[in-house]
MMTF fields as JSON, N, C-alpha, C and O atoms, coordinates in Angstrom:
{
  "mmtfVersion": "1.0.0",
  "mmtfProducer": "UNKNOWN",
  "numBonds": 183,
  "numAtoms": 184,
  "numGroups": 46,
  "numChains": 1,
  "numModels": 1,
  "chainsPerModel": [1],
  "groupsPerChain": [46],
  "chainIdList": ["A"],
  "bondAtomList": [4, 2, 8, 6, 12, 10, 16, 14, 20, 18, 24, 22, 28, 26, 32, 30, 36, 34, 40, 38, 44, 42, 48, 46, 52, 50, 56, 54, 60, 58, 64, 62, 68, 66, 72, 70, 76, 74, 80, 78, 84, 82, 88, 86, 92, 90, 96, 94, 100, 98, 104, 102, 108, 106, 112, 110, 116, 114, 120, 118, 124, 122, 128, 126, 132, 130, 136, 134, 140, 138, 144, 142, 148, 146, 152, 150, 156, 154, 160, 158, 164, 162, 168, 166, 172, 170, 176, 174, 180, 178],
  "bondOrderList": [1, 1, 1, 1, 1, 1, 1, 1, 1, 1, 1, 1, 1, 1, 1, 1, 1, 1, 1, 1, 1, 1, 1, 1, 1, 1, 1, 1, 1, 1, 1, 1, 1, 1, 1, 1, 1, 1, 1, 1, 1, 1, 1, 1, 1],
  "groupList": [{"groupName": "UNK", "atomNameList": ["N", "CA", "C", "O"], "elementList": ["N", "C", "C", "O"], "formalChargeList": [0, 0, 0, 0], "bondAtomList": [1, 0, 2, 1, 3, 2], "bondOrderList": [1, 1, 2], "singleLetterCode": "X", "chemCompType": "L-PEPTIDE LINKING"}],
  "groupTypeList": [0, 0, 0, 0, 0, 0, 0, 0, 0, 0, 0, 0, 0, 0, 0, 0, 0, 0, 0, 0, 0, 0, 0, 0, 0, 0, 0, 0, 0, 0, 0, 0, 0, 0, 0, 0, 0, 0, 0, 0, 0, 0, 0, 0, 0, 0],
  "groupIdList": [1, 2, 3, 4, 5, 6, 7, 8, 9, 10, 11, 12, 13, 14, 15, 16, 17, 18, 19, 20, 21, 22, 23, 24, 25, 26, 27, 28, 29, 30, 31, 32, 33, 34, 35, 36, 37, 38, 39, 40, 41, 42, 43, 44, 45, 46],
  "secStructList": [7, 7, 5, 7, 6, 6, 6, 7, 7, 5, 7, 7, 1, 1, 1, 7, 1, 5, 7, 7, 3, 3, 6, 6, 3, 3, 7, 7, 5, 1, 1, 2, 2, 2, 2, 2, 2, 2, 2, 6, 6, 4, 4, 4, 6, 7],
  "xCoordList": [8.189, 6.936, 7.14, 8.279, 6.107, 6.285, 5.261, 4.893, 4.27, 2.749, 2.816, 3.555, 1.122, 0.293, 0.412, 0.365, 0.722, 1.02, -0.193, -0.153, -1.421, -2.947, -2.89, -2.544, -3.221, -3.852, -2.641, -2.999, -1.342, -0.727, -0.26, 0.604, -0.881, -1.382, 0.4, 1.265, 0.197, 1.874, 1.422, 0.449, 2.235, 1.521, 3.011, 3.962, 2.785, 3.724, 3.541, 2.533, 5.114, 5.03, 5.112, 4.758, 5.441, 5.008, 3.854, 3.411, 2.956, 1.65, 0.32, -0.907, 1.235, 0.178, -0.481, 0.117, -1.63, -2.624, -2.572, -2.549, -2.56, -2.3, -1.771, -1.627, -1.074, 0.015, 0.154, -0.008, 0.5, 1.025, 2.556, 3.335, 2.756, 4.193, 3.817, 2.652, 4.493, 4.466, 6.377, 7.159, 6.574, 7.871, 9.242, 10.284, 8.711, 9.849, 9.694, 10.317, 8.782, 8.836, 7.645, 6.815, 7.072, 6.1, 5.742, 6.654, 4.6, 3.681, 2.374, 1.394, 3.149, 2.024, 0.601, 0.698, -0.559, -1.901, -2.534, -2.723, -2.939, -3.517, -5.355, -5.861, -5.969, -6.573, -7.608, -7.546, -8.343, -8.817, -8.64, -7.622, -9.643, -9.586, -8.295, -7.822, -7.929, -6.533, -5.856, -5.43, -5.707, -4.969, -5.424, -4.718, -6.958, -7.949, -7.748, -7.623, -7.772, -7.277, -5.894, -5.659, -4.894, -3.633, -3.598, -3.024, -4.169, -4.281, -4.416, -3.583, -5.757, -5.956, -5.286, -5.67, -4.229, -3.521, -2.045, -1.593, -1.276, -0.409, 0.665, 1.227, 0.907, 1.382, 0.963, 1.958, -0.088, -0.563, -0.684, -1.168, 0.028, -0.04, 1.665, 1.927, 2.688, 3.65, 4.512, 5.74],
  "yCoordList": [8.136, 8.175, 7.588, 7.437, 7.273, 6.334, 7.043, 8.038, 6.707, 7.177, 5.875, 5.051, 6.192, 5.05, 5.167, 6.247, 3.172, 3.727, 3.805, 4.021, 3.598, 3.856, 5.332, 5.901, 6.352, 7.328, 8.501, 9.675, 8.226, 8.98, 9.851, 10.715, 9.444, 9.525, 9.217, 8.344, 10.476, 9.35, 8.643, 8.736, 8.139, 6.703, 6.252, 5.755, 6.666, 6.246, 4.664, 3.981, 4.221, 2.541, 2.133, 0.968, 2.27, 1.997, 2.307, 1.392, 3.079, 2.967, 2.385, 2.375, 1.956, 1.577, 0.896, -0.031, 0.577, -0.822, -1.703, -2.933, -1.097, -2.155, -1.854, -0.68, -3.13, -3.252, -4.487, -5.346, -4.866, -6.407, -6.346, -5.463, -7.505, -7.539, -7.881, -8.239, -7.838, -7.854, -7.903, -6.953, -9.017, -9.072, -8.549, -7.984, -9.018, -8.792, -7.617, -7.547, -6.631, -5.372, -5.25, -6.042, -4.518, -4.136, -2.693, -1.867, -2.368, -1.659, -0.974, -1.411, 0.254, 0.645, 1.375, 2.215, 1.168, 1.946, 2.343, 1.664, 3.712, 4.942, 4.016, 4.019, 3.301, 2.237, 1.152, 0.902, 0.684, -0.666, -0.669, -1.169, -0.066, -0.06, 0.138, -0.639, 1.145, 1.295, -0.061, -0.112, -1.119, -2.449, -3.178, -3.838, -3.153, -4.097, -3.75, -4.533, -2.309, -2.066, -2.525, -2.901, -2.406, -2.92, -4.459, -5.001, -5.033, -6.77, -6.884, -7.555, -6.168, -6.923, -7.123, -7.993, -6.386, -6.083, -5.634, -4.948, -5.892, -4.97, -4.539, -3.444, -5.616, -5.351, -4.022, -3.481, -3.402, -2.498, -1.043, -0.064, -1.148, -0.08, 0.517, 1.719, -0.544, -0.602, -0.342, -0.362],
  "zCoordList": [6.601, 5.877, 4.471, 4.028, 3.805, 2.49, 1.811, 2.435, -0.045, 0.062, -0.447, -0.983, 0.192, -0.431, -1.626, -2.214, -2.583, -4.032, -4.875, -6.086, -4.096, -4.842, -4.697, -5.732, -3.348, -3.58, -3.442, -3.535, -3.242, -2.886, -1.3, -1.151, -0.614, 1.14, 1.588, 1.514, 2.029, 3.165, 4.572, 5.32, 4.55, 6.085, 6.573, 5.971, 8.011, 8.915, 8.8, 8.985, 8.356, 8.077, 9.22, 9.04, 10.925, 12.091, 12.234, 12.928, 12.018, 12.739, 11.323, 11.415, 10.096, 9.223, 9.326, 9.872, 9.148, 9.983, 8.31, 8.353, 7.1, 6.057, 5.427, 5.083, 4.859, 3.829, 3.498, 4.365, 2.11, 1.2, 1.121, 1.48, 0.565, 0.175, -1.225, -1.397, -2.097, -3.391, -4.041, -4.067, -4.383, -4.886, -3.98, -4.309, -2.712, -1.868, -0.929, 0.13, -1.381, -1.051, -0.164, -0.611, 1.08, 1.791, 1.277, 1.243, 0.913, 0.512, 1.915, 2.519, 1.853, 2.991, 2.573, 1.678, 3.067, 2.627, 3.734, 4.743, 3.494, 4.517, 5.021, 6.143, 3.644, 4.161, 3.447, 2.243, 4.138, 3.294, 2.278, 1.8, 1.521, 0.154, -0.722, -1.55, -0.402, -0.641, -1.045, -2.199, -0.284, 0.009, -0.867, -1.629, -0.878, -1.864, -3.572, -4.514, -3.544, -4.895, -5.447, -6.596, -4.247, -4.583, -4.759, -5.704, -3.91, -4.084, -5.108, -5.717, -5.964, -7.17, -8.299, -9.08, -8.555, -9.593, -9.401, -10.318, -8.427, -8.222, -9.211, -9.191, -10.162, -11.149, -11.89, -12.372, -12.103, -12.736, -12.166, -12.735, -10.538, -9.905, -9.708, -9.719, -9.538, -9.355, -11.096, -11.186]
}
């Protein structure tokens, strides 16, 4: 398990339906929005 780094959510990284990569690294999110918030900025979440 990992959390989502927007809401804090843990998410099985096998059954996550989204996630980015960002600087090498895969980023898992519990969901859409989640991802969309991370796209935009990830610098500012990380």
């Amino acid at each position: 398990m990992v959390k989502d780094p927007i809401c804090g959510m843990n998410v099985e990284e096998k059954a996550a339906g989204f996630k980015s990569t960002y600087q090498g690294k895969i980023y898992y999110f519990c969901s859409p929005s989640c991802k969309e918030d991370f796209d935009k900025a990830p610098s500012k979440v990380i």
